[in-house]
Structures are given as structure tokens and as C-alpha cells.
C-alpha positions as CSV (number, residue, x, y, z in Angstrom):
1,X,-2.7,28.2,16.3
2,X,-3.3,26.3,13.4
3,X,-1.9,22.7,13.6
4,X,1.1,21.9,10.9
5,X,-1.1,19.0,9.8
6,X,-3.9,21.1,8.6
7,X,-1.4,22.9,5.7
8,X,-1.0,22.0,2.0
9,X,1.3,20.3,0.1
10,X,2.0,21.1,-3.3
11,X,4.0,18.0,-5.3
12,X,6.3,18.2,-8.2
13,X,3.7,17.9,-10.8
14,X,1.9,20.9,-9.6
15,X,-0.8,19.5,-8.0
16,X,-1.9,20.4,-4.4
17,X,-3.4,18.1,-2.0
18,X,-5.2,20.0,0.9
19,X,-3.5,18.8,4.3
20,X,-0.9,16.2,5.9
21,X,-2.8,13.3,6.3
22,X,-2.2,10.6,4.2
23,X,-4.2,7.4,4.5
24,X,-1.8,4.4,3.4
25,X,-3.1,1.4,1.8
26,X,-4.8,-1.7,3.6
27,X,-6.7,-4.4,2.3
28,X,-9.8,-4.2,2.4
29,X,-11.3,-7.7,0.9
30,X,-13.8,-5.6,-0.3
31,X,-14.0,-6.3,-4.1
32,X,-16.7,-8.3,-5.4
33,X,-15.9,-12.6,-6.3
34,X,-15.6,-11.5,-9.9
35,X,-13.0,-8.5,-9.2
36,X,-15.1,-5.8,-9.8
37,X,-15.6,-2.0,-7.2
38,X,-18.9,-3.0,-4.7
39,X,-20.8,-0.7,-3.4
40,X,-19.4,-1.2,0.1
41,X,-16.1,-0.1,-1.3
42,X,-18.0,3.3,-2.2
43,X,-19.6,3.1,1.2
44,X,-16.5,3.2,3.3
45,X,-14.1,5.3,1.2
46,X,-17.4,8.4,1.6
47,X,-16.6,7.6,4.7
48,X,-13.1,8.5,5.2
49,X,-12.9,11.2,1.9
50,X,-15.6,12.8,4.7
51,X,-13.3,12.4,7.7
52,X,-10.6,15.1,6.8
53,X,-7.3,13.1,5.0
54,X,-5.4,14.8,2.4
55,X,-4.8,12.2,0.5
56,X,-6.6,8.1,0.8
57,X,-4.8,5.5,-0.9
58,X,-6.8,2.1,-1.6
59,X,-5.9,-0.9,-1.1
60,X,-4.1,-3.5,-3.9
61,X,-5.9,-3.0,-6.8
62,X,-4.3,-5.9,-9.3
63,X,-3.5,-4.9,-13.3
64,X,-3.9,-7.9,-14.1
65,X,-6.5,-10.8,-13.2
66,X,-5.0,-13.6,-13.9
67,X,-2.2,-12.5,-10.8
68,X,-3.9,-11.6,-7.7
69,X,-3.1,-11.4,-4.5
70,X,-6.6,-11.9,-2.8
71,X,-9.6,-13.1,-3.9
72,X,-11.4,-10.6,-3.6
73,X,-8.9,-7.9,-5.3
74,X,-10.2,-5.2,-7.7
75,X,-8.8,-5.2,-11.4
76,X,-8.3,-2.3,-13.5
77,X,-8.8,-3.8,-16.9
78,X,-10.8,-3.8,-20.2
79,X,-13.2,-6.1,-18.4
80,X,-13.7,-3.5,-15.8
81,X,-17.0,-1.9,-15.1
82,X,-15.9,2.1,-15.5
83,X,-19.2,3.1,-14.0
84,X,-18.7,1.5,-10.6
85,X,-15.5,2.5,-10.5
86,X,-16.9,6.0,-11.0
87,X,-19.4,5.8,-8.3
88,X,-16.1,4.4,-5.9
89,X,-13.6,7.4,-7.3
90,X,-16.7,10.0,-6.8
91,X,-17.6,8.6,-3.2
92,X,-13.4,8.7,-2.3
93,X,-12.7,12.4,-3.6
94,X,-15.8,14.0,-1.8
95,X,-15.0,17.1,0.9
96,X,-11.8,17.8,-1.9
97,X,-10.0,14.5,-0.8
98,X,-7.3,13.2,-2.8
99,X,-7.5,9.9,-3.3
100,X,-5.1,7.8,-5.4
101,X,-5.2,4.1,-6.3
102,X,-2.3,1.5,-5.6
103,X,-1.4,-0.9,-8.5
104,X,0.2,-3.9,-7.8
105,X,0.8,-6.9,-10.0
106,X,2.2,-9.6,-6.9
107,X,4.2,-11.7,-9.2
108,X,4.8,-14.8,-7.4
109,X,3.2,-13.6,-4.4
110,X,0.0,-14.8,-5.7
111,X,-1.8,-17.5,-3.3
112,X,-1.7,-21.3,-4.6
113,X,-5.3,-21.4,-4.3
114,X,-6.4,-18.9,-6.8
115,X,-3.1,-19.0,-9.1
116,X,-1.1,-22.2,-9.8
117,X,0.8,-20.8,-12.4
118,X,2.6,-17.5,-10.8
119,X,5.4,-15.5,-12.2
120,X,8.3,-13.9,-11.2
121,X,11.5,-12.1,-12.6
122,X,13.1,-15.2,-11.3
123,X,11.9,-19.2,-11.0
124,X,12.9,-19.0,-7.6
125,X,10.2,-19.9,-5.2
126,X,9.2,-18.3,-1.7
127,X,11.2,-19.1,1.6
128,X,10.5,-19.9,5.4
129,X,8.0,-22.6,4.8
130,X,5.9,-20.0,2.8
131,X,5.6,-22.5,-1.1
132,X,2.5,-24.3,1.6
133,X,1.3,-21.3,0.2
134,X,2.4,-20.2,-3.1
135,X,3.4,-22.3,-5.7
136,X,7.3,-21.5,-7.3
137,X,6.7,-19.4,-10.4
138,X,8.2,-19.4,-14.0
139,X,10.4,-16.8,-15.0
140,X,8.7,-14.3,-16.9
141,X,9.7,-13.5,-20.6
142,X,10.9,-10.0,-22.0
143,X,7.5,-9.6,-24.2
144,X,5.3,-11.4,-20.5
145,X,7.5,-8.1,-18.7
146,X,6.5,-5.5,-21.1
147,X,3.2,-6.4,-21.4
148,X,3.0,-6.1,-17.9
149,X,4.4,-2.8,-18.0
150,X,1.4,-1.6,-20.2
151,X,-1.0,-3.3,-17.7
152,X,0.3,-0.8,-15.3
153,X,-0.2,2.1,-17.8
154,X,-3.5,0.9,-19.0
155,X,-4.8,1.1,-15.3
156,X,-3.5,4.0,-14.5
157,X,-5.1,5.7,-17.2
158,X,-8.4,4.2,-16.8
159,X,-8.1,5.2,-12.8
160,X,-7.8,9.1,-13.9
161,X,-10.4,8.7,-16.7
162,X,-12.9,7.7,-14.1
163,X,-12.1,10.1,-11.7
164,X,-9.5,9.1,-8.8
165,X,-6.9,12.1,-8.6
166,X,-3.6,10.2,-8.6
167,X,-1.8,6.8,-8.7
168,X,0.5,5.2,-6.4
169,X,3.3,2.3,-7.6
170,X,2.9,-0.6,-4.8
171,X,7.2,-1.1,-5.3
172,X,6.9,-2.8,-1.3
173,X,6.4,-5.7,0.6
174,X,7.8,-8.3,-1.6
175,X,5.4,-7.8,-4.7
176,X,6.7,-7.8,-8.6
177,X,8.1,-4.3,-8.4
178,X,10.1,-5.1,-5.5
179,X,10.9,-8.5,-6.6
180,X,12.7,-7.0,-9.3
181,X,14.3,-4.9,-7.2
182,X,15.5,-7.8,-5.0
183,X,18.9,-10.1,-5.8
184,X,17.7,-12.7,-4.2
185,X,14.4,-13.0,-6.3
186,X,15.8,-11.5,-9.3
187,X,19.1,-13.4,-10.9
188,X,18.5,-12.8,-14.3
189,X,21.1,-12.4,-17.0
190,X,19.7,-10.1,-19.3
191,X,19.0,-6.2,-19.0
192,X,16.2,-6.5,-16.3
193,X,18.7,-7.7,-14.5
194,X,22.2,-8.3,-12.5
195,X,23.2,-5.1,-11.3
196,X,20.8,-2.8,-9.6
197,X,20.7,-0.1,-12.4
198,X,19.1,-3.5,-14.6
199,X,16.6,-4.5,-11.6
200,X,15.4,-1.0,-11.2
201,X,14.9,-1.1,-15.2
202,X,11.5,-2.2,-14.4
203,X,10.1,0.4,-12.0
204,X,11.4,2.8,-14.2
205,X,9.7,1.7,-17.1
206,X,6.2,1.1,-15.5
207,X,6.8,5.0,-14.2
208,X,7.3,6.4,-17.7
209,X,4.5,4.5,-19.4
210,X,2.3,5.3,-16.6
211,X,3.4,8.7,-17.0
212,X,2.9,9.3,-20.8
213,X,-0.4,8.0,-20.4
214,X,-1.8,9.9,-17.4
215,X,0.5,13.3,-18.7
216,X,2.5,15.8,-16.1
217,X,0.6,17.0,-14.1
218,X,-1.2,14.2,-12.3
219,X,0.2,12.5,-9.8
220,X,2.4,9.5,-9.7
221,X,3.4,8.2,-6.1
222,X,5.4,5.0,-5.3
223,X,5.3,2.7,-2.5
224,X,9.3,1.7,-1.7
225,X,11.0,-0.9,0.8
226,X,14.0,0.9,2.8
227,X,15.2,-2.5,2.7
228,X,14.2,-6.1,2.3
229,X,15.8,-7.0,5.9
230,X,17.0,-10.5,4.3
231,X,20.3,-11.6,3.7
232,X,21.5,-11.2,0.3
233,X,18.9,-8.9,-0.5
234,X,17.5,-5.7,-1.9
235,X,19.8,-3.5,0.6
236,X,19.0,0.4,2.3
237,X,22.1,1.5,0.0
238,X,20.4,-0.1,-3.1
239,X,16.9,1.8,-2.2
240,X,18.6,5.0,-1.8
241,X,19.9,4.8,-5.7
242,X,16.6,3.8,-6.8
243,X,14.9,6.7,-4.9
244,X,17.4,9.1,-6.5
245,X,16.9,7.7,-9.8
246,X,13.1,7.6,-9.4
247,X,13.3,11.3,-8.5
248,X,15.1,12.4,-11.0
249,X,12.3,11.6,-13.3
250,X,9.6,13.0,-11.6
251,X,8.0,10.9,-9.2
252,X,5.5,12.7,-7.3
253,X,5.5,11.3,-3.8
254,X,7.7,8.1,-2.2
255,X,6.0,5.9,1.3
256,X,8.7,4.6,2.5
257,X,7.9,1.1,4.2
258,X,10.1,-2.4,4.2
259,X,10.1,-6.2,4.3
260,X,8.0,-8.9,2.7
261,X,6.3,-12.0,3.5
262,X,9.2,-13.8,4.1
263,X,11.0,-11.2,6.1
264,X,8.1,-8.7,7.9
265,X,10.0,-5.8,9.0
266,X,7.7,-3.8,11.5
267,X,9.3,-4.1,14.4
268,X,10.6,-0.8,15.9
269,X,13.9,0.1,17.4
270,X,14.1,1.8,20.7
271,X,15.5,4.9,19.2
272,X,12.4,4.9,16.4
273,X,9.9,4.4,19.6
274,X,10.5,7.8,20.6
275,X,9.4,9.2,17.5
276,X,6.3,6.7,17.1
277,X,6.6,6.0,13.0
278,X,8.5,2.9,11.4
279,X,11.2,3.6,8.5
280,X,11.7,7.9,10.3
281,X,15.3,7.3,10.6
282,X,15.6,6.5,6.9
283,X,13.3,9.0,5.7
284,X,14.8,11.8,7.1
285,X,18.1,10.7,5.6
286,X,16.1,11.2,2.4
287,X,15.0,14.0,2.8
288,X,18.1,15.4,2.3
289,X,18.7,13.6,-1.1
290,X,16.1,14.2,-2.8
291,X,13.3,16.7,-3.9
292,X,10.0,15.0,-3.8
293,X,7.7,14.9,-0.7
294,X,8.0,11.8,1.7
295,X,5.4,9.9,3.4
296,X,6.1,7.6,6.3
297,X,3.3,5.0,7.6
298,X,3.2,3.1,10.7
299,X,3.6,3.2,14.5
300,X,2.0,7.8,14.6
301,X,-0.6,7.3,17.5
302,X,-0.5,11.0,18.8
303,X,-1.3,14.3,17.3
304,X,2.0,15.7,19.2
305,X,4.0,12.7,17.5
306,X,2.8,13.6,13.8
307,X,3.0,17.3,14.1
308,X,6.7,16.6,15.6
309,X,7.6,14.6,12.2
310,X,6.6,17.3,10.1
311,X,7.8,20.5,11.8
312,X,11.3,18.6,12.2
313,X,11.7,18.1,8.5
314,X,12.2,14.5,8.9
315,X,8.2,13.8,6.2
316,X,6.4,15.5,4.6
317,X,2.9,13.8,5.2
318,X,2.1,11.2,7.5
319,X,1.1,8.2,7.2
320,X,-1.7,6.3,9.3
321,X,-4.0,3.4,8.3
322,X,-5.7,1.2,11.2
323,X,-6.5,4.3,13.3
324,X,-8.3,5.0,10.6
325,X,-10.7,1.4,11.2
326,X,-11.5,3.0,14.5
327,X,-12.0,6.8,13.9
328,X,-12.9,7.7,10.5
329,X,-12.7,11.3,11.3
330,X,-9.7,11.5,13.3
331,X,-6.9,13.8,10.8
332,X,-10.9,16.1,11.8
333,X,-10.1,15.6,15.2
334,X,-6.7,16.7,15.2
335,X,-7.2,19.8,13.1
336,X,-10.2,21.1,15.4
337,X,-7.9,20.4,18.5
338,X,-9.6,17.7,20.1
339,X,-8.2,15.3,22.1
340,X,-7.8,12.3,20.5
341,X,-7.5,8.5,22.0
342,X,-5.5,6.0,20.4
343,X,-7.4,2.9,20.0
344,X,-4.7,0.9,18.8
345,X,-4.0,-2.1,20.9
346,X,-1.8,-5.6,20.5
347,X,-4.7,-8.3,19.7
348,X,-4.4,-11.8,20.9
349,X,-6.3,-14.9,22.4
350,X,-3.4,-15.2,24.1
351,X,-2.6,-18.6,22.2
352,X,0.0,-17.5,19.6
353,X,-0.4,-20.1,16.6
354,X,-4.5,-19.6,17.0
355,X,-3.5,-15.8,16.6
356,X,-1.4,-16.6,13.8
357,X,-3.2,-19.0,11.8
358,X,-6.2,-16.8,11.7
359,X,-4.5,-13.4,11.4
360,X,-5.9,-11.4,13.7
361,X,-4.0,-8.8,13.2
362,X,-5.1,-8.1,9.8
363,X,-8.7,-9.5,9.6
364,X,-9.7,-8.0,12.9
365,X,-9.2,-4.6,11.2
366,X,-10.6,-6.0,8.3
367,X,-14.1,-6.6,9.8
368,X,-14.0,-3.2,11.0
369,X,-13.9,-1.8,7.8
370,X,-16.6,-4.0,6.6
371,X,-18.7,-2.0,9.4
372,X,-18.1,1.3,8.4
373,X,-18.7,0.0,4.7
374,X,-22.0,-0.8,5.7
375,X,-22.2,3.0,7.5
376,X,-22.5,0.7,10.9
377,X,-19.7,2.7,14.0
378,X,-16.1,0.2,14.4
379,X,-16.5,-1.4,17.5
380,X,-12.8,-0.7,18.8
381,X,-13.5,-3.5,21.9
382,X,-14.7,-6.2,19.3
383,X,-13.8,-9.8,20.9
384,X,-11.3,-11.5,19.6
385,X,-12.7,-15.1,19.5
386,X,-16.0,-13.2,18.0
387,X,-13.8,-11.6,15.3
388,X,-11.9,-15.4,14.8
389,X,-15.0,-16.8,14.0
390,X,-16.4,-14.2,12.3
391,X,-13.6,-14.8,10.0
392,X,-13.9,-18.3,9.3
393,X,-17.9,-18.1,9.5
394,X,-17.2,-16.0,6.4
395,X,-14.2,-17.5,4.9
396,X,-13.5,-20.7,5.7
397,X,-10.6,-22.1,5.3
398,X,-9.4,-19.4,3.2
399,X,-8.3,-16.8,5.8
400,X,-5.3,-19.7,6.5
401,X,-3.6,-18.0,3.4
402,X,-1.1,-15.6,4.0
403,X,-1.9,-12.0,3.3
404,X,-0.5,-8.7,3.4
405,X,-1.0,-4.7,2.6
């Protein structure tokens, strides 16, 4: 029998996207130094639009380039050369894949090193040691916020121009959206915000001018915290209103996720264990609220474990991302029935802060993308010391800055 996996999913706008796999953003430090699509960026997304996802979501690709993240983010702006972009959406769509870029704008989550001058709903800077790392950011104006809003809108309207079949809203992991979203980050006065029907003013707004620009019936997904899992802050109760608000006008798709870089939330109960994904217990508790499709990433390592979210009702698609580094072609796998191994192991040099300092658990991955970019196989044994040096061979200093999906 067919697996679960391998049916369709039509969304609210209309549009159908051919199976259960969703392929959740990760960073890919990929871009080229002056922001624009390379062609390993069209190299490894042929490879996964090949390997049998529904629907790939890319990593962080900024709105605006004078706020990035990384420094080697992608902008979507006038600068922006369309025809490389159309050579990356072409590449990531092949074998009928969806596949949907994330905009972000990080606010003050922006490095110190490549932006001294961040900004934020709020001049309230970053906690738990992180302003070594960013700088504290000035409170943006009403005009700065709306033209930020039509950053979003421009970008989403250039991604479907040039060929990428949808658009997700990165709302997560401590970014602009979600610092609006957030008490602690956002204490302004004025309509954007105070109570949370003002700090969801924001989202909403970069929804509906996304949404007259790109028109009904493409699709508009957005990336949401559960919670913030910080004292004082952006609360589960808080999320639910804004994913019932969101709903209501039309949102296509909400990846449930949570935390930030102050407050990094993937840890997973004993009770979510069972199940294998992060954030299930939530999602399923939303399911029953609203009408749009849920996605939940992190922790699915078993073809019975996925299948077992759907058919229970709990998501609607699931969502996996560094299995992905290691076997391309595994949602393949699964549908044909093959037995799959999961790959996924805890890295470490077994010295903590050396694990920390470097990030291992992010660049590691990262340099197995940059292999299949290159059409070279992931090496799922790669040393560890090789891959730390590796990392500052290439980087330098650099790779000390914090980073995150």
C-alpha cells in the first residue's frame, strides 16, 4: 500500500503540492560575498527538487541588505540579478517540486560585524552575554516599519516573477517578525505595539502586502514560534491568537517551531520522544483551531514516525531538514519502501566550549551541503576536527559569530 506520505495536499489558496515532505529551511552560507544566488545554490537545490520532497523551503533570504543575518545571505531586491535567481528557482522546482523562499528581515539579530547599526521594534539589546555579538539596535520609526513591510512585498513578488512557486514568512527564532511579536523586545507605545493585537499588527501587514502583490492563489506560508521559552515573553497562549488571526486571512501553511538565540528551545520532552518531532504536542492542539495545513520540523528520523504524525491528524506535512544533508533522496526512499537509516548523530570533540565556539552542529551540516552543491556524495562519517578546521580554514574567525536557521 501506498505510504500516507506519498499523497497530496491541497492548501487554502488552491494550490496543490504533490506529497508530505516538506524540506524546512537551513542555512546554507551559500550566497555569493555580494548577496547575490551562486551557482552552487542551483547545484544543490536540483539536487533535492530531484530527491522526491513536496515542498523545499530555502534558507534566510534577507529583504533588505543593509540587515543581514549572515554574510553570505541572498537579497531579493532591485539590485538583485533576476536571471540567477531564475536559473536557482528553475533548478529547485524540477521533478514538479514546490519550492518556496523564506524572507526574513533579522532586525537586531544582525551580527556586529557586518551591521553596527541594527534595528529593532524596540532599543533593547540582546541578552545572555549575546551584545559580544550584536550591537543594541535603535528603535525603528513608523515610515523605517512600513517601508520594511514593502521590502517584504517587493521580494515576494520578484520570487514568483522568477519562478519559485510560493513564499514562506520567517515569524521564528527571534527575528523581526517575532521580535514584534515578543514583550520583551517589543515595548512600544504606539499601534505596533503594547498589547498583542498591536504586536501582531506587523505580521499581519507584511501578509496582506505580500498578498496583494503575489494575488490568491499563490502560496503564502509562515514560519511561527509556539513560544519564546523566556520569561516575560511572547507566550504559547499569545501564538495561538496570532495563528487564529493569521488564519483567518488566509495564510496558506504555518511550521510551527520555537525559541531564539537567547532562549534555543529544541530540547524534547520525554512525552514528545515517543513521537520523534519537536512542537507535536502544540500542533495537534492547532489543528483543532484552525483550517490551514500544519507543518512540524525537527526530531522525524523514521518513516513509521512520520507516517504516524500524519495518519493521527496531529500535521499535515512533515518537516525534516539535516536528514536531508545526508540523503538527498530519502522522502524517494520512503515512498518506494526502502528501508531507510537515520544518519543523524550528536557531534562533538568531546570538549564542549571547542564544540561550541565553532558550532559544529550547524557548520558540520553546512559543509555537507557545500558537497552535494558541488554534485560531490555527503560524507555522513566526516571527522569532526576535519570539519572544525575546515570551518575556520574557510572562515576564519568568522564562524565565532552566532548563527541560526
Amino acid at each position: 500500500m501506498d505510504s500516507i506520505l506519498a499523497q497530496s495536499l491541497r492548501l487554502p489558496c488552491g494550490h496543490e503540492v504533490k506529497n508530505r515532505f516538506f524540506k524546512s529551511a537551513m542555512s546554507e552560507v551559500l550566497g555569493t560575498v555580494d548577496h547575490q544566488v551562486s551557482k552552487e545554490l542551483v547545484g544543490l537545490y536540483r539536487q533535492w527538487a530531484l530527491g522526491g520532497a513536496g515542498v523545499l523551503i530555502t534558507g534566510n533570504v534577507m529583504v533588505d541588505r543593509a540587515a543581514l543575518g549572515e554574510p553570505r545571505n541572498v537579497v531579493f531586491d532591485e539590485r538583485t540579478d533576476a536571471s540567477k535567481v531564475a536559473m536557482w528557482a528553475s533548478a529547485a522546482t524540477a521533478n514538479n517540486t514546490d519550492c518556496w523562499v523564506q524572507l526574513n528581515h533579522p532586525g537586531k539579530q544582525s551580527p556586529n560585524a557586518i551591521n553596527p547599526d541594527p534595528v529593532a521594534p524596540s532599543a533593547i539589546p540582546l541578552a545572555n552575554g549575546l551584545d559580544k555579538f550584536f550591537n543594541q539596535p535603535r528603535e525603528l520609526t513608523e515610515q523605517e516599519i512600513k517601508s520594511i513591510i514593502r521590502k517584504f512585498a517587493y521580494a515576494a513578488a520578484f520570487a514568483k516573477d522568477e519562478g519559485f512557486t510560493g513564499v514562506q514568512i520567517h515569524g521564528a527564532h527571534g527575528y523581526l517578525v517575532n521580535q514584534f511579536l515578543s514583550p520583551l523586545h517589543n515595548c512600544r507605545e504606539d499601534e505596533w505595539g503594547g498589547s498583542i493585537d498591536n504586536r501582531m499588527r506587523f505580521v499581519k501587514e507584511v501578509y496582506q502586502a505580500i498578498r496583494v502583490e503575489v494575488g490568491p492563489d499563490f502560496p503564502i506560508g509562515i514560519k511561527l514560534n509556539s513560544a519564546d521559552f523566556q520569561h516575560g515573553g511572547f507566550t504559547e497562549e499569545e501564538s495561538i491568537q496570532v495563528i487564529i488571526a493569521l488564519d483567518k486571512l488566509g495564510v496558506d501553511l504555518f511550521e510551527v517551531s520555537g525559541g531564539s538565540y537567547e532562549s534555543p528551545a529544541f530540547v524534547l520532552k520525554e512525552s514528545t520522544q515517543k513521537r520523534e518531532a519537536y512542537f507535536i504536542e502544540f500542533a495537534a492542539k492547532m489543528k483543532q483551531l484552525i483550517d490551514a495545513p500544519i507543518v512540524v520540523t525537527g526530531g522525524f528520523r523514521t518513516a513509521k514516525g512520520m507516517e504516524r504524525a500524519i495518519s493521527s491528524g496531529e500535521v499535515d506535512m512533515v518537516g525534516i531538514a539535516r536528514p536531508l544533508t545526508l540523503q538527498p533522496d530519502l522522502p524517494l526512499r520512503i515512498m518506494k519502501g526502502q528501508k531507510v537509516e537515520n544518519l543523524i548523530k550528536p557531534l562533538t570533540t568531546g570538549v564542549s566550549a571547542l564544540d561550541k565556539a565553532g558550532m559544529l552542529e550547524i557548520t558540520w551540516y553546512e559543509q555537507q551541503m557545500a558537497r552535494l552543491a558541488k554534485g560531490k556524495k555527503p560524507v555522513p562519517n566526516m571527522n569532526v576536527y576535519w570539519s572544525l578546521f575546515q570551518t575556520l580554514a574557510s572562515n576564519g574567525l568568522q564562524v565565532f559569530q552566532k548563527r541560526r536557521a
